[in-house]
MIKE-707909 format. One record per residue: residue in one letter; x, y, z of N, C-alpha, C, O in turn. Coordinates in steps of 0.1 Angstrom, whole numbers, plus 5000, padded with zeros to 4 digits. Example, Ala and Ser with C-alpha at 12.3 -4.5 7.8 and 13.67 -1.06 7.14 Angstrom:
! residues 2
A513249435078512349555078513249675078514249675085
S512849785071513749895071512950005079513450115080
//
This chain:
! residues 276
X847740342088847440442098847240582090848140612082
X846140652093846240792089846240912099845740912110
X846841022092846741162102845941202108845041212100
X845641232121843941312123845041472130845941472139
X844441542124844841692133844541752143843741832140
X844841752156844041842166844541932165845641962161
X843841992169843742162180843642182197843842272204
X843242012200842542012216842941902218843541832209
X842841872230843041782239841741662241841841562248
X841041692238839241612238839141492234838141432237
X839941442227840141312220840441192230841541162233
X839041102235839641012242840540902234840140782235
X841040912231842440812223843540882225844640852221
X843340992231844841062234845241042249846241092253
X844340962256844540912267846140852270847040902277
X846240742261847440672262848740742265849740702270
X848340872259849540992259850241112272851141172276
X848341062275848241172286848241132303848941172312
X847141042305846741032319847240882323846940822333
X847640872316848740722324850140682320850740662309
X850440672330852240702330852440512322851540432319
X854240512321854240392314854040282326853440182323
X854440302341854140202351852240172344851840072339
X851740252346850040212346850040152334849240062334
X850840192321849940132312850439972313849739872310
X851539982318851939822319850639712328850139602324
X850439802342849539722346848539712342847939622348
X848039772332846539742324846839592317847839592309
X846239472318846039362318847139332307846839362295
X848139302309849039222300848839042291848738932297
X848739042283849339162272848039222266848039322259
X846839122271845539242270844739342270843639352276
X845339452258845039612259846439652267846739772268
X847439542272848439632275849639692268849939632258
X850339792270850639882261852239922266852739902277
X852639982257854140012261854440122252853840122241
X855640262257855640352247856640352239857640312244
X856540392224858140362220858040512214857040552208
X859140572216859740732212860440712201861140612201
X860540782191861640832180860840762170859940682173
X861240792159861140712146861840602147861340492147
X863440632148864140502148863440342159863240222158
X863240432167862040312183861040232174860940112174
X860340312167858940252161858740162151857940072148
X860240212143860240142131861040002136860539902131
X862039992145862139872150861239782157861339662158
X860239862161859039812168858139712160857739602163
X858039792149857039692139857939612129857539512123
X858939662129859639542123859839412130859739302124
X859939412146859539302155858039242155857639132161
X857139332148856139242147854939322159853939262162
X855239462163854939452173853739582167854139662159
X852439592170851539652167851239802172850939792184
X851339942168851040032173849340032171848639982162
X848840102184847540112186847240272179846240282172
X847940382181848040522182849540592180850540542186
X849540662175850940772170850340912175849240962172
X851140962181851441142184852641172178853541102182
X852941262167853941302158853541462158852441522159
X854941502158855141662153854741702138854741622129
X854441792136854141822119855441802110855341772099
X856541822115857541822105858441652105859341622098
X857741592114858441482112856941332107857241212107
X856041382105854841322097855441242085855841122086
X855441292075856241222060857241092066857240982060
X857941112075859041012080858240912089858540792090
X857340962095856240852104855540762100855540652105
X854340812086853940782078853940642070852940572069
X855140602065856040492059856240392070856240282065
X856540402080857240292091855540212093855640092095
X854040262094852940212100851940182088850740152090
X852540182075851640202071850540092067849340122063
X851139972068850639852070849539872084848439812084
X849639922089848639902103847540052105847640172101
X846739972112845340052111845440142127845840092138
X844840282125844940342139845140492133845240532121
X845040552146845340752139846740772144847240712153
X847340862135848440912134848341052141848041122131
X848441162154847641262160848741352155849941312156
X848541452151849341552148849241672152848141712149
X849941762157849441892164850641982168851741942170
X850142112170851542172179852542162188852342122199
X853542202183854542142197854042192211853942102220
X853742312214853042332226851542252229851042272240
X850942172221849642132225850241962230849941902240
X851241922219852141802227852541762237852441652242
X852941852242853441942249852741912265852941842274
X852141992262851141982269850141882278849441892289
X850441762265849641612264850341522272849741472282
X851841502269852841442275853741502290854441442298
X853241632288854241652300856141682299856941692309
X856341702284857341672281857841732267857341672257
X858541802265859041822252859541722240860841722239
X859041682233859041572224860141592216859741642205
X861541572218862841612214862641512198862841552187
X862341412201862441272194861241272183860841172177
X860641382182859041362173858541302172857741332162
X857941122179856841102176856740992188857740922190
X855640962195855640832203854740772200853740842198
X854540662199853540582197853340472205854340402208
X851840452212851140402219851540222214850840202205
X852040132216852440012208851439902217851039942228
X851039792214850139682222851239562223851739492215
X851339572238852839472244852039302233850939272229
X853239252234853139112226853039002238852839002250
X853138942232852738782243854238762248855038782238
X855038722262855638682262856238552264855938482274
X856938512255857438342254857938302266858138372276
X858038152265858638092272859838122273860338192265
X860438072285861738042289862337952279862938032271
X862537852277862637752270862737822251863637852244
X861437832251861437962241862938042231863638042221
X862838092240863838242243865338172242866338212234
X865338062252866938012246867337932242868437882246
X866637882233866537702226867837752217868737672216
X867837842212868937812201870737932204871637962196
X870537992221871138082226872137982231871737872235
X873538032231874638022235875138122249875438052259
X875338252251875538332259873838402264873338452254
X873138412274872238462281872438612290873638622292
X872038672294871938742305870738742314869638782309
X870738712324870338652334869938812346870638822356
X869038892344869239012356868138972367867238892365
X868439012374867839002389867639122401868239162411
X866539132394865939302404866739382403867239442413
X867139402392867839552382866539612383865539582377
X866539752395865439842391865439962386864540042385
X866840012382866840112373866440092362866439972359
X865840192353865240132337866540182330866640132319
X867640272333868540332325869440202323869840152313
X869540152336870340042341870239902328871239852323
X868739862325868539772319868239752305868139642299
X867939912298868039942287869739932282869939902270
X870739952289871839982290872139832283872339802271
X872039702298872139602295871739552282872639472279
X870939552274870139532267870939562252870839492242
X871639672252872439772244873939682248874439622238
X874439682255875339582253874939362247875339272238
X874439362254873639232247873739212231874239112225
X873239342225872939352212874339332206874739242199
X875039462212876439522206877239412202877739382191
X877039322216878139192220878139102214879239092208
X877639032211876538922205876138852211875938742206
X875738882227874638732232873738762231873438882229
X872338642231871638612224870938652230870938762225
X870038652242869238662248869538732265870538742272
X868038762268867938852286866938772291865738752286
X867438732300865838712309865838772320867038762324
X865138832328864638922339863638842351863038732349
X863738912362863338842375861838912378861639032375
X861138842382859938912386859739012391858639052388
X860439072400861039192401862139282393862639372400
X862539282382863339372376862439482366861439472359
X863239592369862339652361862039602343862639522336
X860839692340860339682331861439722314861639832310
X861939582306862139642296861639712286862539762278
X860439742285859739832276859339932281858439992275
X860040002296859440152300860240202289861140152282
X859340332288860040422279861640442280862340392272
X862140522289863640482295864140342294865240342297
X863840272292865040152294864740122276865640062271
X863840152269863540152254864640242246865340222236
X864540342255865440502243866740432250867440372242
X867240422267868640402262869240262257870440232255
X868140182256868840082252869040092233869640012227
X868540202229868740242213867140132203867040102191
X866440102213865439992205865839872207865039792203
X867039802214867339692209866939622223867339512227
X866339672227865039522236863939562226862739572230
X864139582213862939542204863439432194862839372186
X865139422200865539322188866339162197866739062191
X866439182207866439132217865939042218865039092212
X865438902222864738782226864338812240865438842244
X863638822251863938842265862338782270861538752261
X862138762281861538692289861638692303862738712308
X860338662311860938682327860938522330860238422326
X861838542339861838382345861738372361862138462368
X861238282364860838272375861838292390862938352387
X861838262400862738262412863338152414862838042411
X864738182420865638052421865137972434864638042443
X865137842437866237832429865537732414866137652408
X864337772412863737682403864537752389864837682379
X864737872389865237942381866537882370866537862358
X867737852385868437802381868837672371869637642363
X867437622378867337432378866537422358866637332350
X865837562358865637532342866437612333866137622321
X867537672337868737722331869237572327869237532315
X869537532335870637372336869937272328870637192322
X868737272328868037192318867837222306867137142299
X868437352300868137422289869937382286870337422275
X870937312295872437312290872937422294874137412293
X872737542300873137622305874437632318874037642330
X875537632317876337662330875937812334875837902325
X875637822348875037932354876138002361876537952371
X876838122359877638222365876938322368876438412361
X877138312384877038432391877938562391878838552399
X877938642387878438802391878238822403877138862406
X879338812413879238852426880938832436881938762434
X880738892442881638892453881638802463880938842472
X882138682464881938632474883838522479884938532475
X883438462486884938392491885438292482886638252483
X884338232471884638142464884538162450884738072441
X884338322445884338382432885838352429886838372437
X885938302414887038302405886838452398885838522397
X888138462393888338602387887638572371887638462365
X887138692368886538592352887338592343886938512334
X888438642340889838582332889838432334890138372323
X889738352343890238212349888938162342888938072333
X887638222347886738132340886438112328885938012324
X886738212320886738222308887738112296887538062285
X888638112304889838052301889737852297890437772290
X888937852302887837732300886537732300885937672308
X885937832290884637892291883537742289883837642282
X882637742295881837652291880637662274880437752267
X880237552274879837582255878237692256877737742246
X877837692267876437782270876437812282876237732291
X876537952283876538032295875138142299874338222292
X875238112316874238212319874838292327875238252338
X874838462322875538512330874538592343873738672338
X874438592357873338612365873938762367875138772368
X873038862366873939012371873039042384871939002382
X873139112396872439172403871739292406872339382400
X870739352414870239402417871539542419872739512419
X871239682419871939802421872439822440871539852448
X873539802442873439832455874139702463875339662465
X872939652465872639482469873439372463874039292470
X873639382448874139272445873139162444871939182448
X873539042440872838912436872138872451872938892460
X870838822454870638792465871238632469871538562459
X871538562482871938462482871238352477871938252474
X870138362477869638252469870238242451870138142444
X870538332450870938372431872438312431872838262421
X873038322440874438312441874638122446875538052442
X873638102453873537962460872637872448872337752451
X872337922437871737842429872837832413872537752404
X874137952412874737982404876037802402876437742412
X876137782391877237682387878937722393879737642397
X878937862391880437912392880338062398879638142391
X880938122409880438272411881838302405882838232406
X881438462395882538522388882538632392881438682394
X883538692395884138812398885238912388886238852383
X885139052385885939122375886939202386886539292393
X888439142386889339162393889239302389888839332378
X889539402401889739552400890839622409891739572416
X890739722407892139812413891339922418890139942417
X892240022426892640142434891240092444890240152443
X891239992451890239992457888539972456887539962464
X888739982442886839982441886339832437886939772428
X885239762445884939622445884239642431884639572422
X883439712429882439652417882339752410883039852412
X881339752395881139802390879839872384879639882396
X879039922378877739942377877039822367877139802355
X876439762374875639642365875839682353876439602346
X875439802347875639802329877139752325877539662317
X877739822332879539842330880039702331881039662324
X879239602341879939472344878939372335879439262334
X878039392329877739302320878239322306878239232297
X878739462303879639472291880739402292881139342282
X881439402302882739332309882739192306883639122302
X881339152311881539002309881238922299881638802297
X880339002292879838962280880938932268880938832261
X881939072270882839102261884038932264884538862256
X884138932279885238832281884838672278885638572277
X883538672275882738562273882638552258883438482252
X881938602254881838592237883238592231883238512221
X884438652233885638652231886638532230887538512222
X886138452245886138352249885638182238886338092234
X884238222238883538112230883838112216883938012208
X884138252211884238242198886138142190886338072180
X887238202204888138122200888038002207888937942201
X887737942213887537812224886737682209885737712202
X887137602208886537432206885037432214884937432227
X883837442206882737422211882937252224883237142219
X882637272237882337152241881237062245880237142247
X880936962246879636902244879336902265879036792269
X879436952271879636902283878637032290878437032302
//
């Protein structure tokens, strides 16, 4: 990639930057010309380290030399310009110096994604993006392997769920999977025991389930608010629940998949692998 300098805004390639938000660029035919933004240096360079193609770069003048190096294998302009003309382009003060226009990748199968995964996270119409970048960031932290998302859940590669997840739905395995209860039914075919996150009359506390963890888990989290819909819960192996105090039932989906993740991987790692 090389620098091109503006002064103006006239450049149709600066489109990507300017007149379509990340919802639109998503709907532009996936993964066909479709596109996704990634912010920071640290974002981009994970980006292409996954393989993943930038189309276009908008960088600050002083953070160019550090931009430079992460694309250099790949072909495209590098736009460089005033912070007020940036500025201007985005709508937004470019705290992070540089974003780059990236071309979304193909996404894999189901089957795919957890052939060789032990612990899963399983979200279901998570439509905050802070919410699922979050998840994504514990995923990493924790060590389970993989996310899959519901046809409704928000988008892991909006800008927001990219910055707070720290890049790591760029390092991430993830995939959308289909509605239960078929959903379920190719969890279970993949060896998966399916745990629900939810409140209900027949939830075990997840200390108890843990305590005989199974050898491949899927953990299902729900929607903000709502919780798991009943079909998610009615297609689940085991519904789990995280015992609490002074009153408060739940927790914020990010909060409770760190919770479980942490009691799970904790779990498998001292536990006798079982074949069952």
């Amino acid at each position: 990639m090389h620098p091109v300098r503006i002064d103006s805004l006239d450049d149709p390639r600066l489109d990507d930057f300017a007149r379509l938000t990340d919802v639109a660029l998503r709907r532009v035919s996936e993964p066909e010309g479709g596109l996704y933004i990634a912010e920071s240096n640290t974002v981009i360079e994970r980006a292409v380290r996954a393989g993943h193609v930038p189309r276009s770069i908008i960088v600050q003048e002083k953070w160019l030399d550090s931009v430079l190096p992460l694309v250099a294998d790949h072909e495209g302009p590098v736009f460089v310009g005033p912070d007020a003309l940036l500025e201007q382009l985005t709508g937004f003060k470019m705290h992070r110096g540089a974003l780059a226009a990236m071309h979304r990748p193909v996404l894999p199968t189901v089957a795919e994604v957890v052939r060789d995964a032990r612990i899963v996270v399983v979200l279901e119409d998570v439509v905050d993006h802070t919410n699922v970048g979050a998840v994504f960031r514990s995923v990493a932290g924790l060590g389970a392997d993989a996310v899959l998302v519901s046809p409704r859940c928000a988008d892991p590669l909006y800008r927001r769920s990219v910055r707070v997840s720290m890049g790591t739905v760029l390092q991430v395995p993830w995939t959308r999977i289909g509605e239960w209860p078929a959903a379920g039914e190719e969890l279970r075919a993949q060896g998966f025991h399916v745990a629900a996150m939810a409140l209900t009359d027949r939830s075990v506390d997840l200390d108890a389930f843990v305590a005989d963890v199974p050898a491949k888990v899927a953990l299902v989290m729900g929607t903000e608010g709502q919780g798991l819909t009943d079909a998610a819960i009615a297609s689940a192996d085991t519904t789990v629940r995280i015992p609490m105090a002074h009153g408060v039932d739940s927790l914020n989906v990010a909060a409770a998949s760190a919770v479980g993740l942490w009691a799970v991987t904790q779990a498998q790692r001292a536990a006798r692998p079982r074949t069952d």
